[in-house]
N, C-alpha and C positions, 0 to 999 in steps of 0.2 A: 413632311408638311406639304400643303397644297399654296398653292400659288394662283389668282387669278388675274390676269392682265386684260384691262377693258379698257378698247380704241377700234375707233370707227375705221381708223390705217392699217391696213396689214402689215406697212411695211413698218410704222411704229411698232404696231406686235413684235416682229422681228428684231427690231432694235432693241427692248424692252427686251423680250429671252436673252438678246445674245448678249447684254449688259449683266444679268441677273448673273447667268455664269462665267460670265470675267469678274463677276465680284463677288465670288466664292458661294454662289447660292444655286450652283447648277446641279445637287442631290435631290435638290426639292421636284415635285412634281406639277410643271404647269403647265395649267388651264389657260385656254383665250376666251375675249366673248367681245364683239364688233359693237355695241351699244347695253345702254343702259339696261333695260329690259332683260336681252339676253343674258345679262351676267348675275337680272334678280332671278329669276329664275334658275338661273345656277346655283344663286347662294340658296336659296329654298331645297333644292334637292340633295346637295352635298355640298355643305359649307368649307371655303377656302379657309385657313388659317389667314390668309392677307390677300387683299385688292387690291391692284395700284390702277386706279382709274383715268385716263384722261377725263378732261372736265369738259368741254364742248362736244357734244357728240348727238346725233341727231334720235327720235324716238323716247328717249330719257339721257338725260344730261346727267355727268360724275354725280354733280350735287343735288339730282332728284334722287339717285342711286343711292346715293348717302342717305339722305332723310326716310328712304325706303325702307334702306335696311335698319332703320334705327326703330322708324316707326312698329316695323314687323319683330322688334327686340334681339334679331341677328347680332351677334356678340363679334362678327369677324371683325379683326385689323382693317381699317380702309383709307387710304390715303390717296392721294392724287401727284400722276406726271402728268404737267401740263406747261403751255408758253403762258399759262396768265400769269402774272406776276403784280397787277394790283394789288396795294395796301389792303383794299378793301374786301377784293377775292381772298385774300390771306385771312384776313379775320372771320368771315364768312363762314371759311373751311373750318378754322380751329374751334369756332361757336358751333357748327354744326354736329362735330365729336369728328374732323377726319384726326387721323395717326398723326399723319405728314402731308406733306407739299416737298414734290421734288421739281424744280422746274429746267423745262427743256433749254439748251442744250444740257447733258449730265453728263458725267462721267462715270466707269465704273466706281470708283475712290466715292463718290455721291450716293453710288449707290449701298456701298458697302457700310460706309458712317449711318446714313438715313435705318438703314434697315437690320443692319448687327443686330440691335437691341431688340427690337420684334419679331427678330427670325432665331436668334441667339443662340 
């Protein structure tokens, strides 16, 4: 399965792969993409099995991404790492159709629980 990680951080990116594989999900094949855009366009030409998007990112924001890809009837998994942690960003996302909300800092154990079920 493919994997897409979208953040405007390289060094996030980094963190994000090197999490995915201390939490038992390093067969997979992942993708990066530095902002919204780039990773709709990604989803458009070969669709990831799952996004785990940061949500503030400059050009398209996680949660324009989302609406994007909902709009465009892209069926992928997409969830969000991110530091928001408002009530109200939480509801937002879940109304929107994300997967998940994992928020920063995590741990592998975080990642493993969150995503078992959708990577399975």
């Amino acid at each position: 399965m493919k994997i897409l990680i979208v953040d405007d951080s390289k060094a996030m990116r980094m963190i994000v792969r090197r999490t995915l594989r201390q939490a038992g999900f390093g067969q997979h094949e992942v993708d990066e993409a530095e902002n919204g855009a780039q990773a709709l366009d990604m989803i458009r030409t070969s669709p990831p099995a799952l996004v785990l998007s940061d949500w503030n990112m400059p050009q398209m924001s996680g949660l324009e991404l989302l609406q994007a890809v909902r709009d465009e009837g892209h069926k992928v998994k997409l969830g969000f790492v991110t530091s928001e942690t408002a009530d109200e960003m939480r509801a937002l996302a879940a109304e929107q159709g994300a997967a998940f909300l994992i928020t920063k800092p995590f741990t592998e154990d975080t990642f493993r629980h969150v995503l078992e079920p959708l990577l399975g």
